[in-house]
N, C-alpha and C positions, 0 to 999 in steps of 0.2 A: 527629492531623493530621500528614500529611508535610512536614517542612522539608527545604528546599533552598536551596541557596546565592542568590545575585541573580544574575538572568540577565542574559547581556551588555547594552550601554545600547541603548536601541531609540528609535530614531529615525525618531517617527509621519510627519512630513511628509516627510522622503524615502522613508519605508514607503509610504504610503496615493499617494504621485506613480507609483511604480513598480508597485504592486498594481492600479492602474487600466489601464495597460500593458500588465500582464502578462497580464489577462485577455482582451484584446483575443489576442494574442498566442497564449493556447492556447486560445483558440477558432479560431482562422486554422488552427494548427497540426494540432493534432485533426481540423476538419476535411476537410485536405489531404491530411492520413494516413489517412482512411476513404476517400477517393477513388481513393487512389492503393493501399492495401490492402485494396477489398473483394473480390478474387478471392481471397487470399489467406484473409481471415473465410469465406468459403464453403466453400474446400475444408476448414478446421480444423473449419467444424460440421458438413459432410460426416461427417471423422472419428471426431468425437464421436458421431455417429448410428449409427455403423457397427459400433464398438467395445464401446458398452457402453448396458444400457437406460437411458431417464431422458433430461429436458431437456440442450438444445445449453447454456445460462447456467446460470449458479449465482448466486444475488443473495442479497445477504446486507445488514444493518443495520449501519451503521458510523456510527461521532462526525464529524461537520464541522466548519466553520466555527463558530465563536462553539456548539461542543459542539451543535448541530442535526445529530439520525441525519436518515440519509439510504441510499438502497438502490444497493448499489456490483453493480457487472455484470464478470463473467470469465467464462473459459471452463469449465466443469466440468470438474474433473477425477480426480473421487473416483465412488465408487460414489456408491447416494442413503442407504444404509446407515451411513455415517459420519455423527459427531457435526457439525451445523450450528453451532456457534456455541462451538465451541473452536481456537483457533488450529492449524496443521498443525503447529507447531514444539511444542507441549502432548500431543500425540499418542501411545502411547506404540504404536509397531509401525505407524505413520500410512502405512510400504509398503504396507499388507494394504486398506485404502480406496483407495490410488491406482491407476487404470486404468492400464492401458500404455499406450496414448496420453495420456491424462492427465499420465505420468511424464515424455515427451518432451514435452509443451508448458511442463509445471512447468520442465524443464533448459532450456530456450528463453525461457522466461520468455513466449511465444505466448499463455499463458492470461489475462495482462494486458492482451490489446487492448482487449477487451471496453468498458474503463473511458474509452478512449477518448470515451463516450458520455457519462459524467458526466464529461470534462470539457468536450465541446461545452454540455451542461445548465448548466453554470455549478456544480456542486457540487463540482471537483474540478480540478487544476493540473499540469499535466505534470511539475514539479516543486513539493513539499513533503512535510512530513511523510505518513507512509502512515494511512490511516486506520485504529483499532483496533476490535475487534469490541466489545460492548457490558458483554462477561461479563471485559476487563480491567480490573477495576476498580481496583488500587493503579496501573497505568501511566494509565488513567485521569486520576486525581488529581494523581500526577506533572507530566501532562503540564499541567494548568491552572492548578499555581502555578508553572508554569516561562511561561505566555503562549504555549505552542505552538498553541492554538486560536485566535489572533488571526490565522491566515492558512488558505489553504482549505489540504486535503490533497491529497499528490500521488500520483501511478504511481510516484515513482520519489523519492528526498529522500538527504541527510546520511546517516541511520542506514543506510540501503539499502547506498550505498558504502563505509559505514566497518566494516563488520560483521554488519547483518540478523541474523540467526538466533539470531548468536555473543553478542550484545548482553544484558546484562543491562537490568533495565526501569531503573536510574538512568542507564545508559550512552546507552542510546535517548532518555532525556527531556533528558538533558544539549546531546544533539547536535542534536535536535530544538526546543529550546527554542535553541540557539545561531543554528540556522539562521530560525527566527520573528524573534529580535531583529536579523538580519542580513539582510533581504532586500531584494535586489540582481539585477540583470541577470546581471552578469559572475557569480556565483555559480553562479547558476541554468543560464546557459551550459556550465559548469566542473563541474557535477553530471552534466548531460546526459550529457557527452562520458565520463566516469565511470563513466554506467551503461550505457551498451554495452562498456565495456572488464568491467566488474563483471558482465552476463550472458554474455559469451565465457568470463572465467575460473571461473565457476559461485562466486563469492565469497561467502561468509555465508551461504549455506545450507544447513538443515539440517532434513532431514523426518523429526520426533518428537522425545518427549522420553520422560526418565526417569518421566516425571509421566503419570497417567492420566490419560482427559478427566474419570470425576469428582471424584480431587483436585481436579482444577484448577477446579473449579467451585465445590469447597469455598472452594477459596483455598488449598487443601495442595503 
C-alpha cells in the first residue's frame, strides 16, 4: 500500500459552499465558450479531416469524481495506429503518432476544447486536477489516499502549472491533493490566469518517454 504524508486540512463546508458555485460557474463558462468558439471547433475539425484519416474526436476512459470513469472528448491528434490508453508523455518516439496538425493543436493546447463538453455534462471543471487514463494505476492510488477525487477533474489544475510532463507521479499527487484540500475561488481564478501564461510559454511539456507503451503497461 502507498503512504503518504496528511494532506493539507480540508475544510468540507467552505469546500462543498464553493463546489456548488463553482459548477454553476463552468457551466455558464463552458457554455459561453462554445458559443463564442464554435467557428473556431469547425475550422479545427475541418483540419483534422483534411490532414490525416480517422475520426475529428478521440474519447478516451478517464477516473472522475468520487473515481467514477467517464468518457473525456479532444481533438485527435495522433494517427489511429498509436497506443489508446498509454499516456503521450509514456510514449517512447510518441513524434512518429503525432500528425502535423495534430503537433500544432498539441503546442496550442487547441486539442483541449473538445472537453469543454464534459464540463457543460457536469463530469468535469474548468479547473481541477487532470483526469488520468485507467492503466495509471500507482498515480491512481496516489491520488486517493491523497482525497484528490473528492473534487471533479479539470482542463487545466495545479500540476498543469507547476510542471505537467516534468512531474513525477508523487509530485503530481502532492500538488493535486493540495489543490482538492484547498478549494477556493481566488485559487481557481489564479490557476486560470496561469494557464494561458503556461500554453504561451509551452511549460511542462513533454511528448514521450524513455519508457515503451508496453513497459508501461507492465508497470516497467
Amino acid at each position: 500500500m502507498i503512504k503518504l504524508k496528511k494532506p493539507a486540512m480540508f475544510h468540507p463546508k467552505r469546500a462543498r459552499g464553493y463546489a456548488g458555485w463553482k459548477t454553476v460557474l463552468d457551466a455558464c463558462a463552458a457554455f459561453s465558450a462554445l458559443l463564442l468558439l464554435w467557428p473556431l471547433l469547425l475550422v479545427i475539425a475541418f483540419g483534422i479531416r483534411c490532414t490525416s484519416p480517422g475520426p475529428v474526436l478521440f474519447r478516451q476512459v478517464r477516473l472522475g469524481r468520487g473515481m467514477e470513469p467517464f468518457l473525456v472528448y479532444k481533438f485527435r491528434t495522433m494517427s489511429c495506429r498509436a497506443p489508446r490508453n498509454v499516456p503521450t508523455a509514456c510514449l517512447v518516439n510518441a513524434e512518429r503518432y503525432i500528425t502535423r496538425f495534430g503537433a500544432f493543436l498539441r503546442k496550442t493546447s487547441l486539442d483541449e476544447l473538445p472537453q469543454l463538453f464534459n464540463v457543460l455534462r457536469g463530469e468535469m471543471s474548468l479547473i481541477g486536477p487532470r483526469p488520468v487514463v485507467l492503466s495509471e494505476g500507482e498515480l491512481i492510488s496516489r491520488r486517493a489516499c491523497a482525497g484528490v477525487y473528492r473534487v471533479k477533474p479539470g482542463i487545466s489544475g495545479l500540476s498543469q502549472v507547476r510542471g505537467r510532463d516534468l512531474l513525477n507521479n508523487e509530485e503530481k499527487t502532492r500538488l493535486d491533493g493540495e489543490y482538492a484540500c484547498r478549494l477556493s475561488f481566488w485559487r481557481d481564478s489564479w490557476l486560470f490566469l496561469a494557464t494561458a501564461v503556461a500554453v504561451v510559454v509551452r511549460h511542462g511539456i513533454r511528448e514521450g518517454s524513455a519508457l515503451s507503451a508496453s513497459s508501461y503497461r507492465r508497470g516497467g
